[in-house]
C-alpha positions as CSV (number, residue, x, y, z in Angstrom):
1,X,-1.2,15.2,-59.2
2,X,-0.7,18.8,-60.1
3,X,1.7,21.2,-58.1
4,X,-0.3,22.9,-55.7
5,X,-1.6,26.7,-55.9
6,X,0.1,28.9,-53.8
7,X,-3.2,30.8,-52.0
8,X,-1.6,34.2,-50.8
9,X,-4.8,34.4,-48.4
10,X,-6.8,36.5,-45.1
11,X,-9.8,35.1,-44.0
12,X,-12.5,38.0,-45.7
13,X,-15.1,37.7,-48.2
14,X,-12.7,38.3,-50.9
15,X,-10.2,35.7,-49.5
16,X,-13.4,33.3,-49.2
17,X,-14.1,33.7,-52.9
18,X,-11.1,31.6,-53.9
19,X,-10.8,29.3,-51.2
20,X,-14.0,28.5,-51.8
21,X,-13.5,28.2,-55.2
22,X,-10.4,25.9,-55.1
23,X,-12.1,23.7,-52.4
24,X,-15.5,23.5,-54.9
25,X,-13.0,22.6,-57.8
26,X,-10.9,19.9,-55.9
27,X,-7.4,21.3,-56.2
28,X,-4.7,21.7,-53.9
29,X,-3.1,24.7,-53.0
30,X,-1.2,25.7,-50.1
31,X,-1.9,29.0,-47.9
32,X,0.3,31.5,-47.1
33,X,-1.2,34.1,-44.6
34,X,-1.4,37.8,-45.4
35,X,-2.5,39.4,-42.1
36,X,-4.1,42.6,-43.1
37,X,-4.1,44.0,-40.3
38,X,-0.2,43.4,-39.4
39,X,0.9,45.2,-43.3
40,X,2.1,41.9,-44.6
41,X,0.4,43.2,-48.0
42,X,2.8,46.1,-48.3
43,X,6.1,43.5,-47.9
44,X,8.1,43.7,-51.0
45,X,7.7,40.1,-51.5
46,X,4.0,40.4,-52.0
47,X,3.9,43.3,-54.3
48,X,5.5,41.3,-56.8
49,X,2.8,38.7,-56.6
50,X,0.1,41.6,-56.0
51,X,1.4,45.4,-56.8
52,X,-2.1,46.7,-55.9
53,X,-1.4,45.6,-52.2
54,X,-4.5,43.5,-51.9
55,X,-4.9,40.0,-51.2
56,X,-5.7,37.2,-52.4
57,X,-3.5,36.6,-54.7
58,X,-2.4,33.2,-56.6
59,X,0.8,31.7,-57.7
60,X,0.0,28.7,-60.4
61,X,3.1,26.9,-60.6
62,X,1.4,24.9,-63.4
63,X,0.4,28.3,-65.5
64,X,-0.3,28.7,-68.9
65,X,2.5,26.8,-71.1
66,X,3.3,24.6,-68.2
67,X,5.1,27.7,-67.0
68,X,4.2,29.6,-63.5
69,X,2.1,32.6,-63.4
70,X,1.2,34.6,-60.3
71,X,-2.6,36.7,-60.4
72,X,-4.0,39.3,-58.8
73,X,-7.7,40.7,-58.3
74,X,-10.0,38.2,-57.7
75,X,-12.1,38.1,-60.2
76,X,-9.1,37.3,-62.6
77,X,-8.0,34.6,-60.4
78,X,-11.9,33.3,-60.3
79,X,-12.0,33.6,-64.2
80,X,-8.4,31.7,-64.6
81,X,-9.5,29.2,-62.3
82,X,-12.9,28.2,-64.4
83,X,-11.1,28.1,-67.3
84,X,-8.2,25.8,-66.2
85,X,-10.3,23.5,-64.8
86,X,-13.5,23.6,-67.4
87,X,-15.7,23.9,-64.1
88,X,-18.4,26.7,-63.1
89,X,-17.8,29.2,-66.0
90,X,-21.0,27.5,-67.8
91,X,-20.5,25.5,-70.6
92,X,-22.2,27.8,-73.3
93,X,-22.1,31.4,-74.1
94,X,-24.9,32.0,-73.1
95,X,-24.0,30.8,-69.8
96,X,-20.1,32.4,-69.7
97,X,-22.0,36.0,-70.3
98,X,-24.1,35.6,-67.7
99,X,-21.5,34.7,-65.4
100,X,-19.2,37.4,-66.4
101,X,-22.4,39.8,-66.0
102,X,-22.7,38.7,-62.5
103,X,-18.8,38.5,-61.6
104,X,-18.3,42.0,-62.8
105,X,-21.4,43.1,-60.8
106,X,-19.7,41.7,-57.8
107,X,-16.7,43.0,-58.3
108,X,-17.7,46.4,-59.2
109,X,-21.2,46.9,-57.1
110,X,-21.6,44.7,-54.8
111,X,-18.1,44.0,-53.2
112,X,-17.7,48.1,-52.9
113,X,-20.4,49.3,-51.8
114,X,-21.1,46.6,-49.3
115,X,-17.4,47.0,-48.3
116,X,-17.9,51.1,-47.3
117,X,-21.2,49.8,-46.0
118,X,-18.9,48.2,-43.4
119,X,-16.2,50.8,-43.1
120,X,-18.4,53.5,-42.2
121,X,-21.2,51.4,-40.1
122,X,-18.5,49.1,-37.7
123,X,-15.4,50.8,-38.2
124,X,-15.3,54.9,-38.7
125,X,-17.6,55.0,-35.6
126,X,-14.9,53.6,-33.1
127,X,-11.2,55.6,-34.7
128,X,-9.6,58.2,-33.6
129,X,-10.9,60.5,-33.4
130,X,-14.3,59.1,-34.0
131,X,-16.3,59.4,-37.4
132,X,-19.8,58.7,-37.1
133,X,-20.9,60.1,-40.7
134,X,-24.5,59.5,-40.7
135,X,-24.8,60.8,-44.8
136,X,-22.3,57.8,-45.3
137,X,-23.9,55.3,-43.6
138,X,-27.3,56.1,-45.0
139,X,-25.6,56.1,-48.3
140,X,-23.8,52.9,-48.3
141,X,-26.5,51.0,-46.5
142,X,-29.1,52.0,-48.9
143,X,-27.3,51.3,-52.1
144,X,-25.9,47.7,-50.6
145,X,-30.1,47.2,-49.8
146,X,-30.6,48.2,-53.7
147,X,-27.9,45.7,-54.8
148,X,-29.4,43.1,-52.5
149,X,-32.9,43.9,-53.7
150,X,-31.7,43.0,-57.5
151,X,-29.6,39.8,-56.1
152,X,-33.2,38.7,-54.9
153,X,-35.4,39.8,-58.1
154,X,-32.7,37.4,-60.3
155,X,-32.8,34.6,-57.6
156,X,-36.7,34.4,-58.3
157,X,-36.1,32.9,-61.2
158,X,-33.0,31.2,-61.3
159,X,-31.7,28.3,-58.8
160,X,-28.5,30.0,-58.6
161,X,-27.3,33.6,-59.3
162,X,-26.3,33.2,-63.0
163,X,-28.8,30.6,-64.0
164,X,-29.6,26.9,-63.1
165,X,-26.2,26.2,-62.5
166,X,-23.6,27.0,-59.7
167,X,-20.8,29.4,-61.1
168,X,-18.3,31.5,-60.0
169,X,-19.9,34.3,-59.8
170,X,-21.9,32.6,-56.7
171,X,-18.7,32.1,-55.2
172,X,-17.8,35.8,-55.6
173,X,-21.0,36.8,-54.2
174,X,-21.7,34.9,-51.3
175,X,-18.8,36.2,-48.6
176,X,-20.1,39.2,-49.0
177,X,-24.2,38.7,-48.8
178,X,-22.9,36.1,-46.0
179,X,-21.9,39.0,-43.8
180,X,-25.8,41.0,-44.4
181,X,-26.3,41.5,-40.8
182,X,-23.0,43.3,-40.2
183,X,-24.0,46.1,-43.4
184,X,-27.5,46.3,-41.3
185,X,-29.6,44.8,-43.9
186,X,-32.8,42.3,-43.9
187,X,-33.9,39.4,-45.0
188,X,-37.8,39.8,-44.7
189,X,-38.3,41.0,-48.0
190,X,-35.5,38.9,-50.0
191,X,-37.2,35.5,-49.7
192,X,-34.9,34.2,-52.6
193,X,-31.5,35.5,-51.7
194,X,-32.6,34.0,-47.9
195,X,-33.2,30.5,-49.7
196,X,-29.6,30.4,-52.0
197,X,-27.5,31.7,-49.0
198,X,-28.7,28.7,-47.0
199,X,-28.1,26.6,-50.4
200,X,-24.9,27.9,-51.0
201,X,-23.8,27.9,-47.1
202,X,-24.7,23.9,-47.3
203,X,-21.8,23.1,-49.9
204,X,-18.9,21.3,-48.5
205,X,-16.5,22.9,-50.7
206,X,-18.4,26.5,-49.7
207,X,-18.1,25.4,-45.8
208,X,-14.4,24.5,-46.2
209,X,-13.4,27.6,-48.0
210,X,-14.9,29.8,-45.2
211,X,-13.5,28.1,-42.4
212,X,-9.8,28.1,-43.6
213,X,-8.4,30.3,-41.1
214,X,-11.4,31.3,-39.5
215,X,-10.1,31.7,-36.0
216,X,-7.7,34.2,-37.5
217,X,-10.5,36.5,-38.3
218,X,-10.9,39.7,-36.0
219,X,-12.6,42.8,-35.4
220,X,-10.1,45.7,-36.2
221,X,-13.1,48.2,-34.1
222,X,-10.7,48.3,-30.6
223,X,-7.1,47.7,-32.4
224,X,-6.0,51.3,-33.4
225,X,-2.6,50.1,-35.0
226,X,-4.7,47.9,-37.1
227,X,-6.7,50.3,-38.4
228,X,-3.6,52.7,-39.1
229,X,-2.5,50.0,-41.0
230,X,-6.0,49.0,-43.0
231,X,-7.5,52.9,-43.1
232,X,-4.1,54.9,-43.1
233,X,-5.7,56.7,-40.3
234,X,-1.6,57.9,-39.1
């Protein structure tokens, strides 16, 4: 057996997106906890892995070469990962493009705009001092709902989001359409993104990758150091 991937991880929808993603392709890794809210992703140690102070991160041990390789943004890592292991990056062009379309439509729609959709609906409401911006809420609620609204058109036809075919571009996607409620969307009118989140949120490897760490998950709303730390609000 392989060396295991070191998983430099929190428990969000971008930390989801490889833990699912190594759970769904059956290889081991080991977790090493970045608490977001503490600063561990500004310690020296970690920017070497990931300058961009963001997790996740990976370190490979068994890289390209057989030599090690540490990766940043997800997407990259979700990209590496299908093509070390020959699993969900489809198996023909046609397939890889359409999973690139998708991934890069998470990474630069979806996972952004759904992100601010949080910020300013949960979190700018309850600093100090408060900033309840109700242009920025409107603004990042409606364009998450337009995102969600083309997630839903595509599902129509299609079992999963790039085709018949689970990819990584599913696992990208889901964390964050997981969390709908919280950006104050609905479901009444997306029939087919309702159907492949309860597909998706059935997978063992899906189910696995979201609970790894779950009970370290909190709500940053009353912890004001927290959100110094997260918003550079000081």
């Amino acid at each position: 057996m392989s060396a295991p991937i070191d998983l430099y991880y929190w428990p969000t929808p971008n930390g989801w997106k490889i833990s699912i993603a190594l759970e769904e392709m059956a290889l081991p890794y080991a977790t090493h906890l970045i608490n977001i809210g503490a600063g561990d992703q500004f310690a020296p140690e970690f920017l070497k892995i990931a300058p961009n102070n963001r997790m996740p991160a990976i370190v490979d041990p068994d890289g390209p070469d057989g030599a090690p390789v540490s990766i940043f943004e997800s997407g990259a890592i979700l990209q590496y990962l299908a093509r070390k292991t020959g699993q969900f990056g489809g198996t023909t062009e046609r397939e890889r493009i359409a999973v690139e379309e998708w991934l890069m439509w998470q990474m630069g729609g979806l996972g952004p705009m759904a992100g601010q959709a949080h910020h300013f609906l949960k979190y700018a409401p309850h600093m100090d001092p408060p900033n309840d911006i109700p242009y920025a809420k409107d603004r990042y609620r409606s364009e998450t709902a337009r995102l969600y609204g083309v997630l839903d058109r595509q599902l129509a036809n299609n079992e999963f989001v790039a085709g018949d075919f689970i990819s990584i571009a599913d696992f990208a996607i889901w964390g964050w359409a997981s969390l709908w409620e919280g950006q104050q969307q609905t479901l009444d009118d997306k029939p087919h993104m309702a159907r492949w989140l309860d597909l998706m949120g059935a997978r063992k490897g899906v189910q696995a990758g979201r609970a790894l760490y779950a009970e370290k998950r909190a709500d940053f709303r009353a912890d004001k150091d927290a959100q110094s730390t997260l918003f550079k609000t000081k």
